[in-house]
C-alpha positions, -999 to +999 in steps of 0.1 A: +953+033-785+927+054-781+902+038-805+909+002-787+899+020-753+867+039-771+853+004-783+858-014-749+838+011-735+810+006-767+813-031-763+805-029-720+776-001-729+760-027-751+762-057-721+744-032-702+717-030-722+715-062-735+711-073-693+689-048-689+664-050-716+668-094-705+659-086-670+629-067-684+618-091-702+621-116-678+602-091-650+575-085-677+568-124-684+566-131-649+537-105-647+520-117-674+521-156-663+509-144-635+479-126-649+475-154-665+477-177-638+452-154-617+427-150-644+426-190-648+422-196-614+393-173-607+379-185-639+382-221-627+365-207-591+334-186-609+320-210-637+312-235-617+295-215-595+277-202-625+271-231-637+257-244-605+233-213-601+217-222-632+212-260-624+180-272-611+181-280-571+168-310-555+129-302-538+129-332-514+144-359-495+142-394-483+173-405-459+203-392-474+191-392-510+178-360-527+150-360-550+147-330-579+111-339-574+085-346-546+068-373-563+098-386-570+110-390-534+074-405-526+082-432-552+117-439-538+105-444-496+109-478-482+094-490-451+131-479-431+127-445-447+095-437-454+094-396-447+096-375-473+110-341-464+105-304-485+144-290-492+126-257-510+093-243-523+079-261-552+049-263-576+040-296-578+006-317-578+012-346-557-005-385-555+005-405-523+016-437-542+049-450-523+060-481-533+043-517-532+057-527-496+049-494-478+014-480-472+016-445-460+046-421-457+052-385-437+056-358-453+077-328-435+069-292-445+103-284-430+092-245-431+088-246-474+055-248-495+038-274-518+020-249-544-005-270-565+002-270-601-035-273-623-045-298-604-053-304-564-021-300-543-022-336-523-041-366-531-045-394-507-056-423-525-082-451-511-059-473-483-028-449-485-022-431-453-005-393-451+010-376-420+015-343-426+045-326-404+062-295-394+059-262-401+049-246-439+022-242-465+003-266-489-013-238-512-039-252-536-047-221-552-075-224-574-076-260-569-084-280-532-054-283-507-061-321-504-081-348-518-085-376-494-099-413-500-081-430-473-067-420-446-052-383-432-030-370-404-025-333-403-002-325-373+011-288-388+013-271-412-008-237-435-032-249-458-054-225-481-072-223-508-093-203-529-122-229-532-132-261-507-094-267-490-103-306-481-126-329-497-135-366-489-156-396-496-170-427-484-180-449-511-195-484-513-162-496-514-138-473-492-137-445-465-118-419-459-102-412-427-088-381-412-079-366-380-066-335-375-049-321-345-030-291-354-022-265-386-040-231-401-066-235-428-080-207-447-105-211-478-142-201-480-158-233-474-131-258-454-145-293-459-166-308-488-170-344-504-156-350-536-181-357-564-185-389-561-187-394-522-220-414-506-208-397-473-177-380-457-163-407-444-150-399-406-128-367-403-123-359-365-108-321-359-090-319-326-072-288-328-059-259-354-075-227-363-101-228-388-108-194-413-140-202-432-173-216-433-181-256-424-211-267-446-244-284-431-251-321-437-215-338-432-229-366-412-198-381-401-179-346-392-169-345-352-151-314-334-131-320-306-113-291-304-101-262-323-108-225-329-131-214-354-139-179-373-175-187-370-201-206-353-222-213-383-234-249-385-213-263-360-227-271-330-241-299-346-206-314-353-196-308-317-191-338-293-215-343-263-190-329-241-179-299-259-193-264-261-178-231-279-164-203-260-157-168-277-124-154-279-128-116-272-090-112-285-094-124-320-129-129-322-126-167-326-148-195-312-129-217-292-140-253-283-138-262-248-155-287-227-194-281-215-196-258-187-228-247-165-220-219-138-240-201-115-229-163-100-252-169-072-255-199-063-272-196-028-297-168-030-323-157-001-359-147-003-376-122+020-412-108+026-412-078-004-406-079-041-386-112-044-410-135-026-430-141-059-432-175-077-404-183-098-402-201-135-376-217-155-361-183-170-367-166-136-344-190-117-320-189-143-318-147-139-321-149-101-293-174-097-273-161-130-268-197-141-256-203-176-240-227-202-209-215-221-224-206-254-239-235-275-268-225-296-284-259-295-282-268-258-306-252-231-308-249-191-337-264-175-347-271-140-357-299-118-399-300-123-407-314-094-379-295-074-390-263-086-429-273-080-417-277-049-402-239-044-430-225-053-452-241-032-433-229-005-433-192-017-470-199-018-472-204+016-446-177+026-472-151+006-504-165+026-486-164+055-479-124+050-513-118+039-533-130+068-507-119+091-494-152+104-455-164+112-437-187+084-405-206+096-376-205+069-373-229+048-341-244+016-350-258-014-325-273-035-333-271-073-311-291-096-301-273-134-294-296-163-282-290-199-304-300-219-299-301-262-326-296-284-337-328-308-349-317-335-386-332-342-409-341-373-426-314-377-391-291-378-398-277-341-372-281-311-379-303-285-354-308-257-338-339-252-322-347-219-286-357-223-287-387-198-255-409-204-234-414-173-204-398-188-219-364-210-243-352-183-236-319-174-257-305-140-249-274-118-274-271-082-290-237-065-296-232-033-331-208-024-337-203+008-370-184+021-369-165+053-388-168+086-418-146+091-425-128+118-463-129+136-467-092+131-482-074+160-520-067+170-521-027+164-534-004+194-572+001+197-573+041+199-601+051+227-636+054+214-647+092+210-675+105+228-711+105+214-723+139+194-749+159+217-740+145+250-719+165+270-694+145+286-701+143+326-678+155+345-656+139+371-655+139+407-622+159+416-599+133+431-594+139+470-560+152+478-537+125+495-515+145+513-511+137+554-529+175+559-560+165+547-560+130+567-557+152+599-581+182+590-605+151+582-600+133+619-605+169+637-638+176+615-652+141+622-641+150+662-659+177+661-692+161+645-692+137+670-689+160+703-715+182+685-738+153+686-732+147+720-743+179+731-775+181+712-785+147+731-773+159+760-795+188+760-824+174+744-825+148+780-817+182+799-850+200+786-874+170+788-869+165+824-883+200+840-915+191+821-919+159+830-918+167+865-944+199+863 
């Protein structure tokens, strides 16, 4: 009896652990299908991204279609879609050769750069057209920025270089053409002609900011607008109606439309050191009139109207020298730019700038006072003669009412006295007469 109830007891002890050591198991599997399960799914999330990362990313755009190159995306623009926009930097050497039915494209920076790659960053073909957009570089390097037979719109944009940034040509056959209204460009020299070129062709700068030199001798070259580093050879690309203004801020030149201001323009002569005949340069200093800042334009005044001045300072100065009166009188002189053509023989002559719409001409106002007659001086008394002795006067007789009286009793007096000595004189002669 015993024995049966010791083996019931063995036989539950073993289900025990034959439950326990399934549960286990069955714990233990979860947890590793689970491991299993977690390490498959991150794998499945973290190789593609990997693989991704290592995948080359598209550089451009046309409409909704990525390109993996920019020359690429130029190839693929159609008339409906035919701007070309940067996704990321890239180092590429571009040609602007869209396809047969479309003639020029856009191409938007959109804030990345176009690195040239052994050759010149952009080349515009003869009779394609570029716009250039938005904000970002074009970085020749040791190569040009851009190459331009036909025809160029820069509207944005950084551009340098380490040699000429643009170049262009006119040949027998074509022209370039390029205006440019906006963008920074840095290199030592900032336009040339390519090798071949007869001329420029016609490149109009309206705007930007300009680091670097501009060569002499680009015939065709006209600024509009813009600021420049430095004023070397340009004012002879500058537009009739356009003259350079420095900027003290940043030391640039900016391009601004002809100017001629005068500090004083009414000034007044008087008798003293201003009443003196006046010249070209003279007038100019007295008035403070001036042009703002071109090198090859000068100031010059009326001839005639300044002959005229003069001659009435002339006659203010005789007038003050033999003492006689001079009424005031105005003279109105008339200033005109004036640029210097160059001549034959290399000299400078000026060449009045005459068209109805370029003239530039600022007027002074001189005005010469009155003069005052002065007066005839005071003739001081003439001194008395050496070795005469100066006679001397009668006292003046007292006018007082005293002296009147003592007078009338004195001449009383005379007169009775008289009287008596006749009287007498009668009395005396008539005893004798009668003995």
């Amino acid at each position: 009896m015993q024995g049966t109830i010791m083996y019931k007891h063995e036989k539950q002890a073993v289900k025990r652990l034959q439950s326990n050591h399934i549960h286990m198991l069955s714990t233990l599997s979860t947890a590793i299908i689970a491991s299993f399960l977690i390490i498959s799914l991150s794998g499945t999330l973290l190789f593609p991204v990997m693989a991704f990362a290592d995948e080359p990313q598209p550089v451009a755009q046309v409409g909704n279609t990525t390109y993996m190159s920019v020359q690429d995306a130029i190839g693929h623009t159609s008339m409906k879609n035919d701007t070309v926009t940067l996704l990321a930097d890239t180092t590429e050497s571009i040609t602007i050769t869209p396809s047969k039915v479309v003639r020029g494209i856009t191409l938007e920076l959109n804030g990345h750069a176009l690195n040239a790659s052994n050759a010149t960053a952009i080349t515009v073909p003869a009779n394609m057209q570029l716009t250039i957009t938005g904000s970002g570089m074009v970085v020749g390097g040791d190569n040009p920025a851009i190459d331009c037979r036909g025809a160029l719109r820069i509207q944005g944009g950084n551009f340098t270089s380490n040699t000429t940034l643009m170049r262009f040509a006119e040949t027998g056959s074509t022209s370039s053409e390029a205006s440019i209204s906006a963008g920074t460009f840095t290199a030592p020299t900032l336009i040339g002609m390519l090798n071949d070129a007869e001329h420029l062709g016609y490149v109009s700068i309206c705007g930007g900011e300009y680091h670097g030199a501009i060569p002499a001798g680009l015939d065709t070259l006209v600024l509009m607008g813009g600021s420049f580093s430095t004023t070397e050879n340009l004012t002879p690309y500058l537009v009739d109606v356009a003259g350079l203004i420095p900027d003290s801020d940043d030391g640039m030149f900016n391009i601004s439309e002809l100017a001629i201001s005068s500090d004083y323009p009414t000034v007044e002569l008087e008798q003293g050191s201003t009443l003196q005949k006046l010249t070209n340069d003279s007038l100019l200093d007295l008035t403070r009139t001036k042009l703002n800042g071109i090198s090859d334009y000068r100031l010059v005044a009326d001839a005639e109207q300044l002959q005229a001045l003069n001659r009435q300072i002339e006659l203010a100065l005789q007038a003050v020298a033999k003492r006689k009166a001079f009424d005031a009188v105005i003279q109105t002189v008339t200033i005109t730019a004036t640029r210097n053509a160059e001549t034959a023989d290399g000299g400078a002559d000026p060449q009045c700038r005459t068209s109805g719409h370029d003239e530039i001409s600022a007027q002074v106002t001189v005005s010469i006072k009155s003069i005052a007659k002065p007066e005839e001086p005071v003739k001081p008394d003439k001194p008395d003669e050496p070795g005469k002795p100066a006679e001397p006067k009668q006292p003046d007789m007292p006018r007082t009412g005293s002296a009147v009286q003592a007078l009338a009793v004195i001449s009383l007096l005379l007169m009775i006295a008289s009287a008596f000595c006749v009287y007498a004189t009668a009395h005396l002669r008539s005893p004798r007469l009668h003995n």
